[in-house]
C-alpha positions in Angstrom: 24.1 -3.5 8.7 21.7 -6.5 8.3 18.4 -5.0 7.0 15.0 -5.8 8.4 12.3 -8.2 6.1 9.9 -6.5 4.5 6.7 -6.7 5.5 3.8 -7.6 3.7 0.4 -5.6 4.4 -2.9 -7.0 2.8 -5.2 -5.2 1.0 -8.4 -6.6 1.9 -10.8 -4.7 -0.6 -11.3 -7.4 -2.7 -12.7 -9.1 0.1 -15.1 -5.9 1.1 -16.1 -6.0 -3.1 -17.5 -9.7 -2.6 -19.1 -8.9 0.6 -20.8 -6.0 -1.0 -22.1 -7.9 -4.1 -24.1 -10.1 -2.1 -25.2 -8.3 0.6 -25.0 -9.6 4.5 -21.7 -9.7 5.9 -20.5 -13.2 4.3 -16.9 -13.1 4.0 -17.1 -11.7 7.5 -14.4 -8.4 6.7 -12.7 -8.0 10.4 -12.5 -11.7 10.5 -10.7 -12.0 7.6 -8.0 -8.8 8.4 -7.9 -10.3 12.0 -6.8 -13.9 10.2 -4.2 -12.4 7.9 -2.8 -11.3 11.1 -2.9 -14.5 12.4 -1.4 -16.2 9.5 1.5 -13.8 9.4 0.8 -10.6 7.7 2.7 -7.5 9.2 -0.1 -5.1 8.4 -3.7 -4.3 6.8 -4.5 -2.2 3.7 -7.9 -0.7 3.0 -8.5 2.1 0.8 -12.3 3.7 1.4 -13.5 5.0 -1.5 -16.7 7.9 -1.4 -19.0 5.5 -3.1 -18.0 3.0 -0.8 -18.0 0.3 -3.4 -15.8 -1.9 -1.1 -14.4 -1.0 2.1 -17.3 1.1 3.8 -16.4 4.1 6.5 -17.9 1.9 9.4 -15.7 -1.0 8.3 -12.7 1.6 8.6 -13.8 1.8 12.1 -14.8 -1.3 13.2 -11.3 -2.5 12.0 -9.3 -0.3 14.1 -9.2 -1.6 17.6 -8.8 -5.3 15.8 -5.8 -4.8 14.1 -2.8 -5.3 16.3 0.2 -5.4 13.7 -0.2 -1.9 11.2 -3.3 -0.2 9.9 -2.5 1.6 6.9 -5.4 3.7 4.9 -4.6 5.2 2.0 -7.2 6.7 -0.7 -7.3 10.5 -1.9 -7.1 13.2 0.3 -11.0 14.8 -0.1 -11.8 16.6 3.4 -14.0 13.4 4.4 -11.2 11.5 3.7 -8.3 13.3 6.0 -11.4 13.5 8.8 -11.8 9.7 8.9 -7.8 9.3 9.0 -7.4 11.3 11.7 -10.5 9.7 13.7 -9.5 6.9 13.4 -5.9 7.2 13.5 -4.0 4.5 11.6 -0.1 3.6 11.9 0.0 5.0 8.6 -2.0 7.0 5.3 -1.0 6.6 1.8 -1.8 9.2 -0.6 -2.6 8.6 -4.2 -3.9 11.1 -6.6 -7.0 9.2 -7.2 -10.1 10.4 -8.9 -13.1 8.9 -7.5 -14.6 7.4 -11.0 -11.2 5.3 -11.4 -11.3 2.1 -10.9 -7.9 1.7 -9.5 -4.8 3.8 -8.3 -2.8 4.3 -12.0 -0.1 6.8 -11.2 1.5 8.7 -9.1 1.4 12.6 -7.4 3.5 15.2 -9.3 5.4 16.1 -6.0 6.5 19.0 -7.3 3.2 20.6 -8.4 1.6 19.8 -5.3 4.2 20.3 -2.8 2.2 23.1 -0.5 -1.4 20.9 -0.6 1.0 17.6 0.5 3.1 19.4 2.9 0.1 20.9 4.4 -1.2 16.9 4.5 1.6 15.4 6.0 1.5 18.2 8.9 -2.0 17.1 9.2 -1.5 13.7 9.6 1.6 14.1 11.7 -0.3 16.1 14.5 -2.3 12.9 14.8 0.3 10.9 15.1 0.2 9.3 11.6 3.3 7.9 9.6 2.7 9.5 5.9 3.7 7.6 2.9 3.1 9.1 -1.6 2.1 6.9 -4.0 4.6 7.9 -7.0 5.7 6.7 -10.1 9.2 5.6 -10.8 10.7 8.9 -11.1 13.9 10.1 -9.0 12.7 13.7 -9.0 9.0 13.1 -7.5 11.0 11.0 -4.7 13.0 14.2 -4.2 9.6 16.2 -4.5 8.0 13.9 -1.8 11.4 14.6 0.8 10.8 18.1 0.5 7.0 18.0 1.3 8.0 16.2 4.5 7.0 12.6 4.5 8.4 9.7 5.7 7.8 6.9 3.1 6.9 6.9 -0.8 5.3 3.9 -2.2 6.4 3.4 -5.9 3.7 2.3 -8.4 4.9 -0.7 -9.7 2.1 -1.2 -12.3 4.8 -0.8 -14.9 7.4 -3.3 -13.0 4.6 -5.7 -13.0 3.6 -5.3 -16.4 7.6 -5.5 -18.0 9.2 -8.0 -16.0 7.7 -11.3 -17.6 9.4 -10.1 -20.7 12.1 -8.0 -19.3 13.1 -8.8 -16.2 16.5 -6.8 -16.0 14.9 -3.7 -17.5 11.9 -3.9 -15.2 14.4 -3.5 -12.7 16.7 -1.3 -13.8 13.2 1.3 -14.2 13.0 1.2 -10.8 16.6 2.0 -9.4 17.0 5.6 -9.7 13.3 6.1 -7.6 14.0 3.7 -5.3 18.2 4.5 -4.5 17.2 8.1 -4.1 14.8 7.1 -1.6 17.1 5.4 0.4 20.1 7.7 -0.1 17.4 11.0 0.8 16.2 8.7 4.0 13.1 7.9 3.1 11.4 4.7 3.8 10.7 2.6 0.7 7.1 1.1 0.0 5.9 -0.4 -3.0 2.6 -1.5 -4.6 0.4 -2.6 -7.8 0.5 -5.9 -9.4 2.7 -7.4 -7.5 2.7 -11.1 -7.0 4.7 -14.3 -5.9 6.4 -14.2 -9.4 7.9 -11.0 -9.3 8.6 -9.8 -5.8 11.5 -11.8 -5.4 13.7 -10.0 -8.1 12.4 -6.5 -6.6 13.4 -7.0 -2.8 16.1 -8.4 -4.0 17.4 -5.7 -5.8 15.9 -3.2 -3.5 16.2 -5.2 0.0 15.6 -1.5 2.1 12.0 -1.7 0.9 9.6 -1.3 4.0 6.4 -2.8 3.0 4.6 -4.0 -0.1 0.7 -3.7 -0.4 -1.0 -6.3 -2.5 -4.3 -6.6 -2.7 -5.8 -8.1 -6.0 -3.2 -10.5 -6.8 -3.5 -12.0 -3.0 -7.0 -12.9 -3.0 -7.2 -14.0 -6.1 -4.5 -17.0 -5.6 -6.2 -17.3 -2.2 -9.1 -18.4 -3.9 -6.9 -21.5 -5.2 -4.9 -22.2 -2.1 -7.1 -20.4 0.8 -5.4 -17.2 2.7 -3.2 -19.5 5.1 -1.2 -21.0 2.8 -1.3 -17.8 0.6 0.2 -15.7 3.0 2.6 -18.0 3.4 4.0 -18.2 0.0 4.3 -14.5 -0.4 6.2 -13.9 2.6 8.6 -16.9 1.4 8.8 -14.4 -1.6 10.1 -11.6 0.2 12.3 -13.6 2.1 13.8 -15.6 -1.1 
């Protein structure tokens, strides 16, 4: 059975952060996320936050109708927060256990100590007609966790992967198997996300070739600052393909 490519959603928060710094609307946000679509990305990633620091609520919004490949919103499920997913109704919401002081997702849920608040959540989001995806570490039994909550994709933090493979490649890996073969084996799709770049996503799909998507964000823009977002694109979805 040939598998499908994974696609590659981009985070565009960075983006939001500059635009904020300065004020205005210079970089223009929906005219970026429309470009990454032009350029070849499969899908979007924003993640509102309540201070709003860089993607806004009306940017969530305004975005919407423009994106024609996969919206995907994922932050922590506050009551504002599961109200603006289900207004606005993307293809997908990815739930991390996020504080609002931190200053980026970290870890993953404990699946099995919130099982009735996410099963609850993905009923929500289901109603609306909203693919629901767990941000969770490397660890077979939150993957099981996440199955039995009901939803349809976890994304593994691969903060860690990132962090061991320029060292230990093989053991960077080898972290990651049991999470991401139980996925799989329990039929659920595979995401994955954090500090991933050109350098190390080839290893990981290649291992794990069933993964979905992969959201990158910070690592994107920054090498688009170097080779502009055409050409960055580009290389990372030679990356997936390799």
């Amino acid at each position: 059975m040939r598998l499908e490519m994974t696609k590659l959603s981009v985070n565009i928060n960075k983006v939001a952060t500059l635009r904020n710094a300065r004020g205005g609307n210079v970089p223009d946000v929906e005219r970026f996320a429309v470009d990454c679509e032009r350029f070849g990305a499969e899908g979007i990633t924003v993640h509102p936050r309540p201070d709003e620091r860089h993607i806004r609520r009306s940017d969530v919004f305004a975005l919407r109708p423009l994106i024609h490949t996969e919206m995907n919103i994922e932050g922590y499920p506050s009551d504002d927060f599961v109200a603006l997913v289900c207004d606005v109704r993307p293809d997908q919401v990815t739930l991390v256990p996020d504080s609002p002081e931190q200053l980026t997702s970290n870890h993953g849920w404990d699946t099995l100590a919130n099982r009735e608040r996410l099963t609850a959540l993905a009923q929500t989001f289901h109603q609306c007609g909203i693919r629901v995806s767990v941000f969770v570490d490397p660890d077979a039994r939150m993957v099981e966790g996440a199955k039995e909550c009901g939803v349809d994709r976890v994304e593994l933090y691969t903060g860690p992967y990132a962090e061991l493979f320029p060292s230990q490649p093989h053991k960077a890996i080898e972290l990651y198997r049991p999470a991401a073969e139980r996925a799989r084996d329990l039929g659920l799709g595979l995401n994955a996300g954090h500090d991933l770049n050109t350098a190390n996503l080839p290893a990981f799909i290649h291992a794990f070739p069933w993964t979905a998507e992969v959201s990158i964000g910070h690592a994107l823009i920054a090498d688009a600052l170097y080779l502009g977002i055409e050409e960055t694109i580009k290389q990372y979805k030679y990356a997936l393909s390799n």
